[in-house]
C-alpha positions in Angstrom: 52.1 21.3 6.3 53.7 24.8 7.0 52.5 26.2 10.5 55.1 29.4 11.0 53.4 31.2 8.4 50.1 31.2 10.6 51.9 33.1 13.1 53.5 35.9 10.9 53.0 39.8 11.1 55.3 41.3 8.4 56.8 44.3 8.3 57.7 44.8 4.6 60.1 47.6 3.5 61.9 48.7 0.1 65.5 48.4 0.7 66.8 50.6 -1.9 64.2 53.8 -0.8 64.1 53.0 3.1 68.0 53.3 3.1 68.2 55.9 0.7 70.2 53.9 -2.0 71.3 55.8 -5.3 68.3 55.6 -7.2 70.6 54.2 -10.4 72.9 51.8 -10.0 75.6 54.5 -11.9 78.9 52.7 -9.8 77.9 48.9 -10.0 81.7 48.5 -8.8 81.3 50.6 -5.3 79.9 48.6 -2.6 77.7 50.5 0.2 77.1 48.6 2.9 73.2 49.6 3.6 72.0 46.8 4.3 73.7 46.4 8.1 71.7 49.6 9.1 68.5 47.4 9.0 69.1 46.2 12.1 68.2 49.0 14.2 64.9 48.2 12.8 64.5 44.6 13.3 64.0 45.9 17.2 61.4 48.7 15.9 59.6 45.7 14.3 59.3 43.6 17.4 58.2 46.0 19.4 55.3 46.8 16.9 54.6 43.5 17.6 55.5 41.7 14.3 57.9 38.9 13.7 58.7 39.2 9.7 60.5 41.5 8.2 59.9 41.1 4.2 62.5 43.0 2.1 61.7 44.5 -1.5 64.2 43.7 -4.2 67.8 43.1 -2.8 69.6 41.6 -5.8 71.5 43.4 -8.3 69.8 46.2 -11.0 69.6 49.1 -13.1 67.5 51.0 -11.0 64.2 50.5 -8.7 65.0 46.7 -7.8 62.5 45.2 -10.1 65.1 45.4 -13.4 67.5 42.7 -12.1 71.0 41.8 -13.6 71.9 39.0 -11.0 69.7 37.4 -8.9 72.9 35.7 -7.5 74.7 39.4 -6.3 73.3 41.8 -3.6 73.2 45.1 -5.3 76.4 47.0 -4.3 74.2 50.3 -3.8 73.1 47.6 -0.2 75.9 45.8 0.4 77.5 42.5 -0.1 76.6 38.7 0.8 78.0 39.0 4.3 75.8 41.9 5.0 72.6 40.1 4.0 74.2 36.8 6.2 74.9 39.0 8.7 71.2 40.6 8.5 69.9 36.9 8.5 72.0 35.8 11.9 69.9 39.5 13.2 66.9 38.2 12.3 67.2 34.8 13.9 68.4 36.2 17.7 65.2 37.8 17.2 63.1 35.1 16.6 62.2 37.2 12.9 61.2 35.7 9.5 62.7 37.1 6.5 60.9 36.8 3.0 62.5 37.8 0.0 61.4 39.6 -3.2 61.9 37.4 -5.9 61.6 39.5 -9.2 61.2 36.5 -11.7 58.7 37.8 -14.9 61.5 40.4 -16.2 65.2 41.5 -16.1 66.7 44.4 -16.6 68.4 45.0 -20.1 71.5 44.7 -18.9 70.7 41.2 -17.6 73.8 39.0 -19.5 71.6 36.9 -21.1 69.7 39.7 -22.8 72.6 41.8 -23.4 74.2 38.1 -25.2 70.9 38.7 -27.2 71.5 42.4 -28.2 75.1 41.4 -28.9 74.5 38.6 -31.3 70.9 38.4 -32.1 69.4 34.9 -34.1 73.0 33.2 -33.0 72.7 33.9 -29.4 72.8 30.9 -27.3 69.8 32.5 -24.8 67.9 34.0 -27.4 65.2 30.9 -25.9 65.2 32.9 -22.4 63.3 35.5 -23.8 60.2 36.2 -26.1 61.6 37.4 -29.3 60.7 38.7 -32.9 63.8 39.0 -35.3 61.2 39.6 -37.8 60.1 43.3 -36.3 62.3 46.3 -36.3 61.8 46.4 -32.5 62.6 50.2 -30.9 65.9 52.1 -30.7 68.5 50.2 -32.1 67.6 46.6 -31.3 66.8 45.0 -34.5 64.2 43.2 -33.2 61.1 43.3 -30.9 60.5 41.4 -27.4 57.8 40.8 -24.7 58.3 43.1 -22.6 55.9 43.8 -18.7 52.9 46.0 -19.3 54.9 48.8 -21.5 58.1 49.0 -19.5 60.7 48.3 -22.6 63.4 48.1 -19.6 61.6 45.4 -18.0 62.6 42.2 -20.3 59.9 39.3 -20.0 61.4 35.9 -19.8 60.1 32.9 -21.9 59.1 30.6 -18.7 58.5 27.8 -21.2 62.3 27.3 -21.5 63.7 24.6 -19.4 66.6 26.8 -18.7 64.8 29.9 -17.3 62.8 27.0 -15.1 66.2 25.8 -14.1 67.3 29.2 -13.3 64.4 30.4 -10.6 64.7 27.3 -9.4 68.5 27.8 -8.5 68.2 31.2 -7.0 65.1 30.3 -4.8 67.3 27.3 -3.3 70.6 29.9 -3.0 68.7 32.4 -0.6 66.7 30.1 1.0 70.2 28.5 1.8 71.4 31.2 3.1 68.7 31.9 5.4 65.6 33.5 3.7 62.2 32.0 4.9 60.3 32.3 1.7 59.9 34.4 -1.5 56.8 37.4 -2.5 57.4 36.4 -5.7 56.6 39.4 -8.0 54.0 39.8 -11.0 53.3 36.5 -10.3 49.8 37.3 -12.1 51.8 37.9 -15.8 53.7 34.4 -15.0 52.2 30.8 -16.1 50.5 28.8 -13.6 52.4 26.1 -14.1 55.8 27.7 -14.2 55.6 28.6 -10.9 53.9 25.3 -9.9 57.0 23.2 -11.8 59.5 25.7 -9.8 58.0 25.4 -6.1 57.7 21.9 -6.2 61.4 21.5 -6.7 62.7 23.8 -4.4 60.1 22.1 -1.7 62.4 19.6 -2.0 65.0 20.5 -0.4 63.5 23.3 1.6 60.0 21.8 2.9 59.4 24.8 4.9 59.9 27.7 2.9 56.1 30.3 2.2 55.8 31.4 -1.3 53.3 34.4 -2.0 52.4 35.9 -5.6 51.9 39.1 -6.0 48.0 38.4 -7.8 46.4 42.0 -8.1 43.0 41.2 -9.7 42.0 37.2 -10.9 41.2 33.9 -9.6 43.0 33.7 -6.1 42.0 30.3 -5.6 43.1 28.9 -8.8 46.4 31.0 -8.5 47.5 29.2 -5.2 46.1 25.9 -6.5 47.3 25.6 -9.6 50.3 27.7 -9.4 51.5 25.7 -6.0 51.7 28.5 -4.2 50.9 29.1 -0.5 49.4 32.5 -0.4 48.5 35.6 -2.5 48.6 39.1 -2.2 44.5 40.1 -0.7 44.1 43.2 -3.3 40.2 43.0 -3.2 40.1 43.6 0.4 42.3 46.0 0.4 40.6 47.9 -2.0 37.3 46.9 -0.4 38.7 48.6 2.7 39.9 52.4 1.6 36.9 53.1 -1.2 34.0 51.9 1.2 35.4 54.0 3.9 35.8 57.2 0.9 32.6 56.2 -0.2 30.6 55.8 2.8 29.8 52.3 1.6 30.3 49.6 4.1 27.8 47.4 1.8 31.4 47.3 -0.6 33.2 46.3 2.4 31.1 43.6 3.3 31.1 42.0 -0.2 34.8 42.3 -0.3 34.7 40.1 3.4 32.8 37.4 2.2 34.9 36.7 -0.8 37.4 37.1 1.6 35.8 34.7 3.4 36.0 32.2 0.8 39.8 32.2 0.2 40.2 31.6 3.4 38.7 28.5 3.3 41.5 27.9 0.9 44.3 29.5 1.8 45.8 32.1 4.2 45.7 35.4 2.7 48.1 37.9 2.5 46.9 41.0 4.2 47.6 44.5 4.2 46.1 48.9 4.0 49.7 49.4 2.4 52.5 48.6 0.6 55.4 49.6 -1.8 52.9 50.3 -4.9 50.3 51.8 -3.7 49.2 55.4 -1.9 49.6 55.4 1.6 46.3 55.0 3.4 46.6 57.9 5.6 46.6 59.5 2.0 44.2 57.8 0.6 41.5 58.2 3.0 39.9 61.1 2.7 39.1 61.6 6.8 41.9 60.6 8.3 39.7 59.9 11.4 38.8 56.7 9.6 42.5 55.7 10.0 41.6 53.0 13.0 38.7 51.7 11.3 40.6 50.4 8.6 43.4 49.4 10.4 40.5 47.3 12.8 39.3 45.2 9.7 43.4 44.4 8.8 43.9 42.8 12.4 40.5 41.2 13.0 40.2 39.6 9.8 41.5 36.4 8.3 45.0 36.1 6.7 48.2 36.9 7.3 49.0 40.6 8.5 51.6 42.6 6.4 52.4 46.8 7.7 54.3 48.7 5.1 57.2 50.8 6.7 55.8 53.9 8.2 52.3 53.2 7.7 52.5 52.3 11.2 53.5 56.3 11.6 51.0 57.2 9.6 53.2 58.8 6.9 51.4 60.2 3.7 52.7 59.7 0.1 50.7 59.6 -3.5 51.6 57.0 -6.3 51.8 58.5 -9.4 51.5 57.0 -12.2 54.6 58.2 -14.1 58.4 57.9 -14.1 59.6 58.4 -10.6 56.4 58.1 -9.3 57.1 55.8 -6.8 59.1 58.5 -4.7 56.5 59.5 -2.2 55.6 56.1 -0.7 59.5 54.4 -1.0 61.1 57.7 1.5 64.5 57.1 2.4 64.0 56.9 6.7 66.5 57.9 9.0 70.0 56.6 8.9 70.2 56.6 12.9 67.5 53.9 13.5 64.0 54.8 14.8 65.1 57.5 16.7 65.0 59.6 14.4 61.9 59.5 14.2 59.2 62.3 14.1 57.3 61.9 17.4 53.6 62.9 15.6 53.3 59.2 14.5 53.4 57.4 18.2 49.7 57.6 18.5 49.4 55.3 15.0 52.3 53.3 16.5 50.8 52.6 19.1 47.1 51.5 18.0 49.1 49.2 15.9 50.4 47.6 18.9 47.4 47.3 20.3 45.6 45.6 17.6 48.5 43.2 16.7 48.8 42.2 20.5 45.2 41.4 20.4 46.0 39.1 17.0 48.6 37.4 19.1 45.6 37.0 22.0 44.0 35.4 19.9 45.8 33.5 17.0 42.5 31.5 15.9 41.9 35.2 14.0 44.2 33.8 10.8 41.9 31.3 9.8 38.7 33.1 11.1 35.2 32.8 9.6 33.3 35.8 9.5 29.3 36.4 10.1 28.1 40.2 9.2 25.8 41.1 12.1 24.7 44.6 11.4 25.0 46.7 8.0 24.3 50.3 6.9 26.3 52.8 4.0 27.7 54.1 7.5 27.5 51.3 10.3 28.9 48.1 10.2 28.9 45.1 12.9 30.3 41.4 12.2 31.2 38.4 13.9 34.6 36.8 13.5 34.9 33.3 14.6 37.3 30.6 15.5 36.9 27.4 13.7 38.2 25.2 15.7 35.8 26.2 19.0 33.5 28.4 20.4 35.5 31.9 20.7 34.6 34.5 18.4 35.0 38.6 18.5 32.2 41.4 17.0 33.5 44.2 15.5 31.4 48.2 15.5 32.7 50.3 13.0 31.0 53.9 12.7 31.6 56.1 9.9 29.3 58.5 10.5 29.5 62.4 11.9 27.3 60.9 15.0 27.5 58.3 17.6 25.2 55.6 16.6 24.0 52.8 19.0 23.9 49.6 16.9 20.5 47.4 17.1 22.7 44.5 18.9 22.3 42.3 22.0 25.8 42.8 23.7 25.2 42.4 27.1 28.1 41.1 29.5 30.6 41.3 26.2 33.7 42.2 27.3 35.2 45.6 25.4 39.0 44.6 24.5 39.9 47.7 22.2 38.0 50.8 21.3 38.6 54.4 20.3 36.4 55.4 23.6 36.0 53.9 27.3 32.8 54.0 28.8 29.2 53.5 27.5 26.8 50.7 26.3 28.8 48.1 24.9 26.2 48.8 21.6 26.9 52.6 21.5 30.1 53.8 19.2 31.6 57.2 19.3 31.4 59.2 15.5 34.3 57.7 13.4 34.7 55.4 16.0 35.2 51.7 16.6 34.6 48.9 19.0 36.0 45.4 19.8 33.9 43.2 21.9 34.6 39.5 22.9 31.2 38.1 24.3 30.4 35.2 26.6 30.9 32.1 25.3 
């Protein structure tokens, strides 16, 4: 039974944006070697308090990461193998986790088995990797037609039925985690068979007993997906959603359905977490009163699961995904080259509530498996209970949307106030747009 996991706080970044990469792989042959100007950073991310660092795409591609060519190459736009060993030996005089990004639906065209494909059609020997129709004319000049993900004719489904693409995964899973990767965010793992990645993780478990796999599951049956699929975690889309469009919509009632569903995963399995990350708008963008910033970022830390911050949310940076080509540029920035000093100094304040709230998740570690009791609920005023399990310790949350202070209809009399957006006052009495968190007597 994995333990680590319970005590992870990611910090996940896109490698080829956050070190401002080529945005095409145009010289495949010129090494650049990025990927050593991470570690700068890995000091940044323990003193936000987290002890993961979980990298988007490093292996070989066209473009963006998520077209690979070889998931057995670093892409030369980050560097080479000994930059990523070298990133993992940083990591571990840190005491930091490192998770990979394990693109593992599609390939990029210029994948070699594909490319054998387009080169000799029927007679190709991996024409069973992929999904094909000889029979269709296909676009461009292909001659044939293929699965493809969700539109993208650059992103190549595989065939996961073939024992050969099982083989495959399997392979490059146990080369990284070799190497020194803790686990794998495997990607699209919603468009991917249950049992394909069930049939894959059990074979690498073999010889690495201890690595965390999470799919990427945006909307569907969580439960089943860990369950059936083998995996260990999924990504927690419904509370993240649940979180932004009730604090938009002045709706807490949304945000208390989205908690107890939550509350049944994790019954099940640990959660991933997060307000942000490399596909979505930023929240201080999405919110539309940023004074609701800390309210959201108090649900992430005092919920159950497992924690992820997406590189510069912690700064509060802004950045719209569009849904177009190139869309992706706002919320993937390129950060400075020099390390975190080059950092604007308008984003400490967010910095720092971060720290706060993840050193009060480390205070209290029970919070990754917490159960959660809703104590008080109105469109604009929100109180709940988050419990240990195990014992008698528990935490109430006040979250006030509202334009006014409100005084919630509570007995919290000789709680002790741990974190809050105000000193002073009732323990029951929140500031306007303000929050409150309370640990009371046992």
């Amino acid at each position: 039974m994995l333990t680590w996991p319970d005590h992870a706080i990611w910090w996940q970044l896109h490698p080829i944006g956050f070190l401002g990469a080529p945005a095409t792989a145009d010289a495949p042959d010129v090494v650049e070697h990025r990927l050593s100007r991470l570690e700068p950073w890995l000091d940044y991310l323990v003193e936000l308090g987290c002890n993961g660092l979980a990298l988007g795409p490093i292996f070989a591609s066209e473009s963006h990461g998520y077209d690979t060519t070889d998931h057995f190459r670093v892409d030369p736009r980050l560097g080479t193998e000994q930059d990523f060993e070298r990133l993992v030996e940083q990591c571990r005089a840190r005491g930091v986790r490192l998770l990979l990004d394990g693109v593992f639906n599609h390939v990029g065209r210029s994948f070699p088995r594909f490319r054998d494909v387009l080169e000799h059609g029927r007679e190709s020997r991996s024409a069973s990797w992929f999904r094909l129709d000889f029979d269709a004319p296909g676009h461009g000049g292909d001659g044939f037609d293929y699965a493809d993900f969700e539109g993208h004719r650059i992103l190549v489904a595989l065939n996961h039925a073939e024992p050969e693409v099982q083989d495959y995964v399997s392979d490059v899973m146990g080369y990284w985690l070799d190497r020194g990767a803790d686990g794998w965010r495997l990607d699209a793992a919603y468009a991917v068979p249950k049992e394909f990645w069930h049939l894959v993780t059990d074979r690498v478990r073999r010889t690495h007993p201890n690595a965390w796999f999470v799919g990427e599951y945006i909307h569907g049956d969580y439960v089943a997906a860990v369950r059936e699929g083998g995996l260990d975690s999924v990504t927690q889309y419904e509370l993240w959603k649940g979180i932004w469009s009730s604090l938009n919509d002045s709706n807490f009632f949304e945000l208390a359905w989205a908690l107890k569903r939550h509350d049944g995963y994790r019954t099940a399995f640990r959660p991933l977490t997060f307000v942000g990350n490399h596909d979505v708008t930023r929240l201080a963008s999405r919110l539309e009163d940023e004074r609701l910033l800390p309210l959201a970022l108090a649900v992430l830390f005092t919920t159950a699961g497992i924690p992820s911050v997406y590189a510069g949310d912690e700064q509060a940076f802004r950045g719209i995904k569009y849904e177009r080509e190139g869309g992706d540029a706002e919320i993937r920035p390129a950060f400075p080259a020099e390390g975190p000093t080059g950092l604007a100094s308008f984003g400490r304040p967010v910095f720092r509530l971060h720290q706060d709230l993840i050193g009060l998740r480390r205070r209290h570690p029970w919070l990754v498996g917490a159960g959660i009791e809703v104590l008080h609920l109105e469109n604009l005023a929100f109180a709940y209970r988050v419990q240990d399990p195990e014992g008698g310790a528990s935490l109430v949350v006040l979250l006030n949307a509202a334009d006014r202070d409100r005084t919630f209809p509570l007995n919290l009399e000789g709680a002790k106030r741990l974190l809050a957006s105000s000193e002073g006052g009732r323990n029951e009495r929140v500031e306007a747009h303000g929050w409150s968190i309370l640990e009371p007597p046992r």
